[in-house]
C-alpha atoms as a printed R data frame, in Angstrom:
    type eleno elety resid chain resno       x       y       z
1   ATOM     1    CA   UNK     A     1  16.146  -5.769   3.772
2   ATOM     2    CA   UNK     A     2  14.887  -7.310   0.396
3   ATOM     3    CA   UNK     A     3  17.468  -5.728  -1.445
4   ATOM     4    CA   UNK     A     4  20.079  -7.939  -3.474
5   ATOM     5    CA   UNK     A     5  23.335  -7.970  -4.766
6   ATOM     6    CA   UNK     A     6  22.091  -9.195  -7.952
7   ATOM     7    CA   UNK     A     7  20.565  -6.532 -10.584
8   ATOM     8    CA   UNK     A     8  18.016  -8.708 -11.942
9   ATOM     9    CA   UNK     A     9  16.652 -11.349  -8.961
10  ATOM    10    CA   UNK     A    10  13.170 -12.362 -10.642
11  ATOM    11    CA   UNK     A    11  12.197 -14.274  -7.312
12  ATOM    12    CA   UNK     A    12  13.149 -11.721  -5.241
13  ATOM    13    CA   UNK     A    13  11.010  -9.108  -7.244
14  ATOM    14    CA   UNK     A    14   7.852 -11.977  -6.933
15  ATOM    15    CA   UNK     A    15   8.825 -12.047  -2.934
16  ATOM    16    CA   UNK     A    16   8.888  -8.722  -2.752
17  ATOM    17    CA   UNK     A    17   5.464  -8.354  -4.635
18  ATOM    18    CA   UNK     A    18   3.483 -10.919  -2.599
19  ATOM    19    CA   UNK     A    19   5.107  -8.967   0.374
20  ATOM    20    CA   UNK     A    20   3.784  -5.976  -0.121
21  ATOM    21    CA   UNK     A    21   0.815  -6.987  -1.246
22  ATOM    22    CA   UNK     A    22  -0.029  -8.888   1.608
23  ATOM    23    CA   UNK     A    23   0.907  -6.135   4.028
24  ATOM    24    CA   UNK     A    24  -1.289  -4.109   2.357
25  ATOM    25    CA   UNK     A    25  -4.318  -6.321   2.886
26  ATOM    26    CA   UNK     A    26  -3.637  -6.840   6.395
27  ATOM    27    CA   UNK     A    27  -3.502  -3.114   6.956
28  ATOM    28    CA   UNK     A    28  -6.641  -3.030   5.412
29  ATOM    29    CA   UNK     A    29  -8.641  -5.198   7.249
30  ATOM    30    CA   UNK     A    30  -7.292  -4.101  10.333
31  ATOM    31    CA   UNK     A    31  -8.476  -0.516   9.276
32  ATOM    32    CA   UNK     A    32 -11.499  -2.422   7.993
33  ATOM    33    CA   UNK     A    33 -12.065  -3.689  11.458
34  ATOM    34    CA   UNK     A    34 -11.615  -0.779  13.172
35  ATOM    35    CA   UNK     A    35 -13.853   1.812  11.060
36  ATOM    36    CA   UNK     A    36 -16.400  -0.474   9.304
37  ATOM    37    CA   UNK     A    37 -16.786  -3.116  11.557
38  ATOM    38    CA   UNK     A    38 -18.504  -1.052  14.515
39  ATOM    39    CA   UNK     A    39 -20.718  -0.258  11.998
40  ATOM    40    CA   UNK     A    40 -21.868  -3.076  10.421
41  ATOM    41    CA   UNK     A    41 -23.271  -6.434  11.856
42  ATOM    42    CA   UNK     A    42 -20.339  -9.014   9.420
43  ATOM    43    CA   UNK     A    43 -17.644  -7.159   8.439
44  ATOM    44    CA   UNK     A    44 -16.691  -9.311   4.485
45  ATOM    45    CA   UNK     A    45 -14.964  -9.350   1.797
46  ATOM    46    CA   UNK     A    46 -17.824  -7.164   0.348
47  ATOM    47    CA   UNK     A    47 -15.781  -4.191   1.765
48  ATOM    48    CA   UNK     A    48 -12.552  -5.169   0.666
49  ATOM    49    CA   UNK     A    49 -13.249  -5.790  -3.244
50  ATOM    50    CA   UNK     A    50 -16.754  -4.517  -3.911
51  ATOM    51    CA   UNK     A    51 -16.449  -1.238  -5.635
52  ATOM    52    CA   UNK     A    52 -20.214  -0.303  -4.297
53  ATOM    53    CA   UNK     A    53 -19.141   0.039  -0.964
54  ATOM    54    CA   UNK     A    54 -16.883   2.804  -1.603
55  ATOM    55    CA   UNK     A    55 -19.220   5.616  -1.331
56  ATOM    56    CA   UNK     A    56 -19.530   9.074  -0.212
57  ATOM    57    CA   UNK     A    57 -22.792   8.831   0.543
58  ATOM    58    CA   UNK     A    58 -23.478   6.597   3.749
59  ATOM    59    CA   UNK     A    59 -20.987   6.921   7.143
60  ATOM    60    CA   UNK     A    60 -20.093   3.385   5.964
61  ATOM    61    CA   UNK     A    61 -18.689   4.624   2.902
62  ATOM    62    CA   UNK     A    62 -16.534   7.364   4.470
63  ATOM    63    CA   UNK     A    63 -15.431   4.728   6.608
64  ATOM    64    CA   UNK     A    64 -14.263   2.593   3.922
65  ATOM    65    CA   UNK     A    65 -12.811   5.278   2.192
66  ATOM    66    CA   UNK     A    66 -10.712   6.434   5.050
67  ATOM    67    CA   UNK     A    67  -9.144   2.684   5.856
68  ATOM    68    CA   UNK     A    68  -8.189   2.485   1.806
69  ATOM    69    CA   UNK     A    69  -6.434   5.708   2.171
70  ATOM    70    CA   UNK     A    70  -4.718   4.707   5.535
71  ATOM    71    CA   UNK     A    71  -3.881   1.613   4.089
72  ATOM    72    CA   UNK     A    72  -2.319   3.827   1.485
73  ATOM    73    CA   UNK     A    73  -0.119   5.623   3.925
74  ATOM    74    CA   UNK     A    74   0.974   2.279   5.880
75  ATOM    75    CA   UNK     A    75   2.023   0.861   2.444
76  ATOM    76    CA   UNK     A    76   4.027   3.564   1.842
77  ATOM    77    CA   UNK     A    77   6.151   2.963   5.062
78  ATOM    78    CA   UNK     A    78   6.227  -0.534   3.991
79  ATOM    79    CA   UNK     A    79   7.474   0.356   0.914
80  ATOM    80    CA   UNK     A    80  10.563   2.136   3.063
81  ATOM    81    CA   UNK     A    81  11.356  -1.583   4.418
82  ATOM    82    CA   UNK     A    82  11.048  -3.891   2.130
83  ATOM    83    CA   UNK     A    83  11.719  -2.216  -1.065
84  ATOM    84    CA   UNK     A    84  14.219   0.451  -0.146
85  ATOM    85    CA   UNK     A    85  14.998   1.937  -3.300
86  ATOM    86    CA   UNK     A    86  13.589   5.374  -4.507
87  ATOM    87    CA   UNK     A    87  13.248   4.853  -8.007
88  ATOM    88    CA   UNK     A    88  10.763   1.652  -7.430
89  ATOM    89    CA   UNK     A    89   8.322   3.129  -5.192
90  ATOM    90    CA   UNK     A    90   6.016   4.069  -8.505
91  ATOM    91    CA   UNK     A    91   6.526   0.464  -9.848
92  ATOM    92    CA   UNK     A    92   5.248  -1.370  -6.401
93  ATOM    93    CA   UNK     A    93   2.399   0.859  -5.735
94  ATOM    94    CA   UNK     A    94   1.087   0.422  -9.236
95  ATOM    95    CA   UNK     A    95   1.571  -3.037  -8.786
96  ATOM    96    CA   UNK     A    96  -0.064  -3.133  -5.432
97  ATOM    97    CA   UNK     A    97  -3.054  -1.591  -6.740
98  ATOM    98    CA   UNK     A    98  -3.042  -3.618 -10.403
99  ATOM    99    CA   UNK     A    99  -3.258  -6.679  -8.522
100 ATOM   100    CA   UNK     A   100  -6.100  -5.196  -6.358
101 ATOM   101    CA   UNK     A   101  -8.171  -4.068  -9.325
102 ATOM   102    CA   UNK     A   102  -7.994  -7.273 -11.011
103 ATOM   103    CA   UNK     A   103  -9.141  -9.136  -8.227
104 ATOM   104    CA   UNK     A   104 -12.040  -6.646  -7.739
105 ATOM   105    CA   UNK     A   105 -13.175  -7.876 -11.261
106 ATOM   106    CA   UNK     A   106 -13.063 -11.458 -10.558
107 ATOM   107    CA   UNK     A   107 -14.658 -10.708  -6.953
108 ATOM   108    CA   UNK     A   108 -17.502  -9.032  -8.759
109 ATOM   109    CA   UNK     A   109 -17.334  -6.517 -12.260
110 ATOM   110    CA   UNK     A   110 -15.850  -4.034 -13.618
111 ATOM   111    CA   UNK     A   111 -15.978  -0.998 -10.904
112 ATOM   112    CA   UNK     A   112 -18.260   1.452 -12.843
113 ATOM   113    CA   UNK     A   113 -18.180   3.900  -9.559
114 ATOM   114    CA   UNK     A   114 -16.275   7.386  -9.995
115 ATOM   115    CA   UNK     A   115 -16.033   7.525  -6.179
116 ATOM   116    CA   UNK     A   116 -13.928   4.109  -6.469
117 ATOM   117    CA   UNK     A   117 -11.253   5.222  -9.046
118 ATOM   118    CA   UNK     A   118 -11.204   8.742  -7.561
119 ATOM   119    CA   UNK     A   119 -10.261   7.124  -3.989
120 ATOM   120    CA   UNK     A   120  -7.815   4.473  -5.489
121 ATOM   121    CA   UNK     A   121  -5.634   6.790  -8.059
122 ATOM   122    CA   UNK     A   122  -5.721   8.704  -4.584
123 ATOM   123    CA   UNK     A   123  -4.339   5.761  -2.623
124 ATOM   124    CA   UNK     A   124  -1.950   4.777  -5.300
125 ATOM   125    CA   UNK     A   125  -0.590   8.404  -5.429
126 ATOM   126    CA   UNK     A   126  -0.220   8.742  -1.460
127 ATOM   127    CA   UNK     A   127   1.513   5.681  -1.598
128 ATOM   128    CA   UNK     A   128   3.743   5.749  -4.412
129 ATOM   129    CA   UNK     A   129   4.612   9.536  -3.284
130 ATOM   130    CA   UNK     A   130   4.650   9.257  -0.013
131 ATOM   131    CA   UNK     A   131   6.777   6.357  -0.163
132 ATOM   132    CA   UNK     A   132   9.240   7.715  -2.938
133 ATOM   133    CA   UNK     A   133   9.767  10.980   0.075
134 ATOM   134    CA   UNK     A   134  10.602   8.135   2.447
135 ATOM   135    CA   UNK     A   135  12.756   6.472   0.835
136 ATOM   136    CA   UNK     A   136  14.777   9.314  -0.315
137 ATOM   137    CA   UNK     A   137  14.969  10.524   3.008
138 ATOM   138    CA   UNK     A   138  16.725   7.144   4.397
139 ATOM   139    CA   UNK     A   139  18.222   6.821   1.182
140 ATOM   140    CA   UNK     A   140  20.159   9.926   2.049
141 ATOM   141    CA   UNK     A   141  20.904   9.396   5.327
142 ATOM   142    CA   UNK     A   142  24.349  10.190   6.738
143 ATOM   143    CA   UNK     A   143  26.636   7.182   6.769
144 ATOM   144    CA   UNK     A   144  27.772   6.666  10.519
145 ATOM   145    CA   UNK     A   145  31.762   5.916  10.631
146 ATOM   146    CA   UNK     A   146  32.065   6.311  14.311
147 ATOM   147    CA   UNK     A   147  34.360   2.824  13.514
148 ATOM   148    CA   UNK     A   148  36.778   4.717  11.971
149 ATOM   149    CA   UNK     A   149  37.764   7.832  14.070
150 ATOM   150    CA   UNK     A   150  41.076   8.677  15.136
151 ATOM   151    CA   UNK     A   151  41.430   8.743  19.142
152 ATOM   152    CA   UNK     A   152  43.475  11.976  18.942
């Protein structure tokens, strides 16, 4: 979809960066939405960059949890889409969850929590992995050429 003819397409690298990345928060406060907010009375940006609210200790926590590592898997697919290319699945997850990190410190500090970098390195492994499996499957795809067969 994304990809160019052009080896080195610095905008199309930023567009395909802001893509993802903005997938990825959409799928996250949908998930958000869905687990967390039946929960809680204001669902906010509390549970998207506050590294207290990943927890295992509360329901709420688990529930969190759960939508960052969905998240995970729906980036992965997204991955498949936009990026299409096997060997830069590790390079858009990291960046994905670079991004995320750094605006967790200017949201609040420094995420001191085990339970935070334990679920993240888990999210950016599922997707990086799970993504890299995708798009070597549809990377090796059999080429139809149903164009080009004889009528004989």
């Amino acid at each position: 979809m994304f990809y160019g003819k052009a080896v080195w397409d610095p905008w199309l690298i930023v567009a395909q960066i802001v893509a993802i990345q903005c997938l990825y928060y959409l799928t996250l406060g949908a998930f958000l939405t869905v687990f967390v907010g039946s929960r809680v009375s204001r669902l906010s940006l509390v549970y998207f960059f506050d590294y207290a609210t990943v927890t295992a200790s509360t329901a709420t926590g688990w529930c969190v949890i759960v939508s960052i590592l969905l998240s995970a898997v729906a980036g992965a697919v997204y991955l498949v889409y936009s990026i299409e290319r096997t060997k830069k699945c590790l390079d858009f997850s990291a960046t994905v969850y670079i991004i995320h990190l750094f605006i967790c410190i200017a949201y609040g500090d420094w995420p001191s929590s085990i339970t935070w970098w334990a679920v993240n390195g888990t999210g950016l492994a599922v997707m990086a992995l799970l993504g890299r499996y995708l798009c070597r499957k549809r990377e090796l795809r059999e080429i139809p050429m149903t164009s080009f067969r004889s009528n004989v």
